[in-house]
C-alpha positions in Angstrom: -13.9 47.4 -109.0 -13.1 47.1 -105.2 -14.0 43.8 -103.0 -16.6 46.0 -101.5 -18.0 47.4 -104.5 -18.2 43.6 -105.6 -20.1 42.8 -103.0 -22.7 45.4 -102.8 -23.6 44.4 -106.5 -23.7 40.5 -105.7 -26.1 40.9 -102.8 -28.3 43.2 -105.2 -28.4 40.5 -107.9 -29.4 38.0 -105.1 -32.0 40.5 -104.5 -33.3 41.3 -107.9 -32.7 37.6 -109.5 -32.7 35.8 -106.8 -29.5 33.7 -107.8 -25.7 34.3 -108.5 -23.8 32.8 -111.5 -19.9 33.5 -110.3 -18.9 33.1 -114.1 -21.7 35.3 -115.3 -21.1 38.1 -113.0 -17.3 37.7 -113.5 -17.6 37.8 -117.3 -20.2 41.3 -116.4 -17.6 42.7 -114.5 -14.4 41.8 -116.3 -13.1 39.8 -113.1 -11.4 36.7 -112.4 -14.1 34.3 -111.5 -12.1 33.0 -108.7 -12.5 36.9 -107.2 -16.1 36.4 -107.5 -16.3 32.8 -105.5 -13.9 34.5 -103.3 -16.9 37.0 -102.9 -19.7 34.9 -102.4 -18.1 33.0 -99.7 -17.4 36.2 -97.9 -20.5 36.8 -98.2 -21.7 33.1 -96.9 -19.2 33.4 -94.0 -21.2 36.6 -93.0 -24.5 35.0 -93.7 -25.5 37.2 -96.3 -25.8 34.5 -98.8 -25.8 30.8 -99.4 -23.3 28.9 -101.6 -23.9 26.8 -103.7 -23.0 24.8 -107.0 -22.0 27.5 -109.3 -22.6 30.4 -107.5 -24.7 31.5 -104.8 -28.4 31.9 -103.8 -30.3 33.6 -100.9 -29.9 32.5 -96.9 -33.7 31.6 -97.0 -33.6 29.5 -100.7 -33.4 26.0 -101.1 -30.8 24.2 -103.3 -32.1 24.2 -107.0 -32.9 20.8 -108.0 -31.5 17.8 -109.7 -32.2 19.1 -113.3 -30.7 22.6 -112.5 -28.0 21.2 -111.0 -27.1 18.9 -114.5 -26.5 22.2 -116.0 -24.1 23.6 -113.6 -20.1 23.5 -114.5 -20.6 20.0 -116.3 -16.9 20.6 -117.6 -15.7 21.1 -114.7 -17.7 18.0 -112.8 -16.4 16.0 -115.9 -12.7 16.6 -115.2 -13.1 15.5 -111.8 -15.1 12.3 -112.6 -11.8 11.7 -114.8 -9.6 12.4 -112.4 -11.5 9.9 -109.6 -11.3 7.3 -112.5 -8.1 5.1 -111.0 -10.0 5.1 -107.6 -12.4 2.4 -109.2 -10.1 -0.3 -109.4 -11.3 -3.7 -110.8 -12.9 -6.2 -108.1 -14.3 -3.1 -106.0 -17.6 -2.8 -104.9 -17.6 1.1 -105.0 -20.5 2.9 -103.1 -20.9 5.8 -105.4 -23.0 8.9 -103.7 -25.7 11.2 -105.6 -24.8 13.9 -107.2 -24.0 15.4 -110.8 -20.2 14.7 -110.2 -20.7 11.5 -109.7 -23.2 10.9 -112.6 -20.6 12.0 -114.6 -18.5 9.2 -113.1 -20.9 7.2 -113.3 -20.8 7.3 -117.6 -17.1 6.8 -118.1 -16.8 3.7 -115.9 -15.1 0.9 -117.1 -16.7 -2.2 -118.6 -14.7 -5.5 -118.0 -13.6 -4.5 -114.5 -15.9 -6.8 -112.3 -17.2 -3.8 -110.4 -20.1 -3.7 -108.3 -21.8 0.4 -108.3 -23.8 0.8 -104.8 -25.8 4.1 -104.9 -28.9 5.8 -103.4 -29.5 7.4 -106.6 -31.6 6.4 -109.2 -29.9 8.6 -111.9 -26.7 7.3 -111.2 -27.6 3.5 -111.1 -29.2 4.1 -114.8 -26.1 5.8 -116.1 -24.0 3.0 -114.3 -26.1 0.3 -116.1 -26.7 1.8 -119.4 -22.8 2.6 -119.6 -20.8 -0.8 -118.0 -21.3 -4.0 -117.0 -20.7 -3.4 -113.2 -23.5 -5.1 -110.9 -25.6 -2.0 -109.9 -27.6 -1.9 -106.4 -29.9 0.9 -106.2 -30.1 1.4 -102.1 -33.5 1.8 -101.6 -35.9 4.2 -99.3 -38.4 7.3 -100.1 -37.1 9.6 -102.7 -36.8 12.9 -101.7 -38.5 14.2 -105.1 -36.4 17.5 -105.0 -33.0 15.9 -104.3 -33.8 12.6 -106.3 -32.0 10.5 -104.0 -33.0 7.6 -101.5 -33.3 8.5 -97.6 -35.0 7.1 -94.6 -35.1 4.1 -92.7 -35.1 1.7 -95.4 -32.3 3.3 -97.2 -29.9 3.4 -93.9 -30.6 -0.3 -93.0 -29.8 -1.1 -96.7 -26.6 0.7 -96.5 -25.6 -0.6 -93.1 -25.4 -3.9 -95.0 -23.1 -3.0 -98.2 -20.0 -3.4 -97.0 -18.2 -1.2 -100.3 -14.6 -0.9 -100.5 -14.5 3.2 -101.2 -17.2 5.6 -100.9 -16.5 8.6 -103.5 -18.7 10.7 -101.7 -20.4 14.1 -103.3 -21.3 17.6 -101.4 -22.6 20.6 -101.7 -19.4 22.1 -100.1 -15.6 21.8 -99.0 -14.0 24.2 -95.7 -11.2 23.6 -93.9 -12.7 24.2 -90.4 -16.1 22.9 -91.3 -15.3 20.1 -92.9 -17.9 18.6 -95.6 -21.3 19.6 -95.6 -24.9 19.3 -97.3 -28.3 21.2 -97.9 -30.3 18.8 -96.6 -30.5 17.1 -93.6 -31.7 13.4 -94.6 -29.2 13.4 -97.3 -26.3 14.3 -94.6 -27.1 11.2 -92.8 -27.0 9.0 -95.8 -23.7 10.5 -96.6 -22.7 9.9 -93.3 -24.2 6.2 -93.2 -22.5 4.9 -96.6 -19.2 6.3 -95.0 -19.1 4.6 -92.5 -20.5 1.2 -94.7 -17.2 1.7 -96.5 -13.5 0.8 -95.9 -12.4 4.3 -97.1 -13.9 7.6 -98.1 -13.0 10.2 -101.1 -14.7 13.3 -101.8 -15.3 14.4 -105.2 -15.5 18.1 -105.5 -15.8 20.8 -108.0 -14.4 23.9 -108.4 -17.1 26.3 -106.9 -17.7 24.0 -104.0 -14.0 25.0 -102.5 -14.1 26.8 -99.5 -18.3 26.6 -99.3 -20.2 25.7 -96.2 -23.6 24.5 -96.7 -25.8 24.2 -93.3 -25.6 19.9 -92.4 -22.0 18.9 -91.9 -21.6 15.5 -93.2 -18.2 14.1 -92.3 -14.9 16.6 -90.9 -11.9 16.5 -93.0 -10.2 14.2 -91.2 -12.7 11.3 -92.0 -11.3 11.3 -95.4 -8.9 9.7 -97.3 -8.4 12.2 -99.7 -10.3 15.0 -101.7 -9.9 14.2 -105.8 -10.4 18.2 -107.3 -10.8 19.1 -111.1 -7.5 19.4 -111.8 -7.2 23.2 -113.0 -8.3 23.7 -109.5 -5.7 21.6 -107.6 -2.9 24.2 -106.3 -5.9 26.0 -105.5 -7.6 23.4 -103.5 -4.2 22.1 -101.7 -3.1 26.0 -100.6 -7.1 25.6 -98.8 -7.2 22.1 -98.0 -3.8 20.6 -97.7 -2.0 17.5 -98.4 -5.6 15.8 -98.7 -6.3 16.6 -102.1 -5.1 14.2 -104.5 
């Protein structure tokens, strides 16, 4: 089946289900799945579609929420939070974003290690308690009850004060000319606020988020210190990102 031909079915499963699964349709159409992310950010770049974890939804949807998202490439997301591992290096007070990458990093952290686990998310701060003995600050402010993390006023004056020494920062999607960027607005600016709390910034980033532009840019490329990728992904990423990715 031809690019084209690809695309034509995409936009009509948008249509009739009202989502994409990349590795559903590419098992359907006996594709590589990286031809069909290939597709839908084609299709995002013409603004026929919007990309997001796993796949794609319509321009006018909103990202699915917190407990969808837990079910989305959790193999994938768990590679990644292995590979960010050596980034939390005893002593560090580590600002660690929202996000089901980083609860996944949030599970296999170290016990022993003296950390202390900043984070606007309460799902993250639980894992991070209930799995090691790091001191765990839950930044407060209002939940946003789709996104389940911590934004406002009171959340950006209790980041302002954190002082971490590495953010390992989450997104909704990675582009080389757009930089880093986020569904929502409020939790752009939180991104953007425990940035620039920290001493130096990583994004974590899964496979289907390569080369996807969400609608809030958070930080450009050149704000980070370096992009940690699931590593089946990583000649991948580096061939779209360069010598960023870790």
């Amino acid at each position: 089946m031809l690019s084209e031909q690809r695309k034509t079915h995409l936009l009509a499963l948008l249509e009739r289900d009202g989502r994409v699964v990349a590795k559903e349709v590419a098992v359907e159409l006996a594709v590589s799945e990286d031809s069909i992310r290939r597709d839908l950010r084609e299709l995002a770049d013409a603004g026929l579609a919007r990309r997001v974890y796993g796949g794609a939804l319509p321009v006018e949807a909103s990202e699915p929420p917190f407990s969808e998202r837990t079910g989305v490439e959790p193999v994938s997301k768990a590679r990644v939070a292995q590979a960010a591992l050596p980034l939390v290096e005893p002593g560090m007070t580590i600002a660690l974003d929202a996000g089901t990458t980083s609860l996944a990093l949030a599970r296999i952290l170290p016990r022993g290690a003296r950390l202390t686990i900043a984070t606007p998310s309460p799902h993250v701060a639980i894992a991070a308690a209930e799995r090691s003995d790091a001191r765990v600050i839950l930044l407060g402010g209002e939940l946003g009850r789709h996104s389940m993390v911590s934004g406002g006023a009171l959340a950006l004056e209790a980041i302002a004060r954190i002082g971490a020494d590495r953010f390992l920062l989450g997104a909704s999607g990675v582009h080389p000319e757009h930089g880093v960027t986020t569904d929502d607005p409020d939790d752009a600016a939180v991104k953007r606020a425990l940035s620039a709390a920290s001493r130096e910034t990583y994004l974590l980033v899964s496979g289907e988020k390569l080369g996807a532009r969400a609608q809030h840019p958070v930080l450009p490329l050149d704000a980070l210190a370096g992009i940690v990728v699931d590593p089946a992904e990583r000649d991948a990423a580096r061939a779209l990102l360069g010598t960023l990715v870790a």
